[in-house]
N, C-alpha and C positions, 0 to 999 in steps of 0.2 A: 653539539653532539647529536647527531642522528641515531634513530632506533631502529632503523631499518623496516623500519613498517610503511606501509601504503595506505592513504584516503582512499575509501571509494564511495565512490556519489553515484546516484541511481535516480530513475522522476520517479516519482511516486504518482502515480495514476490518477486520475477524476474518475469518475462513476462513468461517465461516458467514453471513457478507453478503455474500458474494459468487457468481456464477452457479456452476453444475456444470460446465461449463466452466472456467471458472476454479481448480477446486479442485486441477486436475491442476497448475496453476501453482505454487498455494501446498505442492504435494506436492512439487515438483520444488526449488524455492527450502530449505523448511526441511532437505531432505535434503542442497544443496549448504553451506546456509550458518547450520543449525542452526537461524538464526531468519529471516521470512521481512523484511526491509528496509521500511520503513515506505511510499520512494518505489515500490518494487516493489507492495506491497499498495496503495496505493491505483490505480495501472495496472488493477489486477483488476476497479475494480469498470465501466470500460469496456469 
């Protein structure tokens, strides 16, 4: 039985694909929560 729903898959970014702006995110994130959240990381790379 199918549900009719769709996977969807996405990369989720490294610190280094992401703008210079953004870097200060992934600085802010690993420091509150040691690693930075994968929904978090991919936010960055908009």
């Amino acid at each position: 039985m199918e549900t009719g729903t769709k996977k969807v898959t996405f990369e989720v970014p490294k610190i280094e694909q992401v703008s210079q702006n953004n870097h200060t995110i992934f600085d802010y994130m690993q420091s509150a929560f040691v690693k930075v959240p994968n929904l978090y990381a991919t936010f960055a790379l908009n």
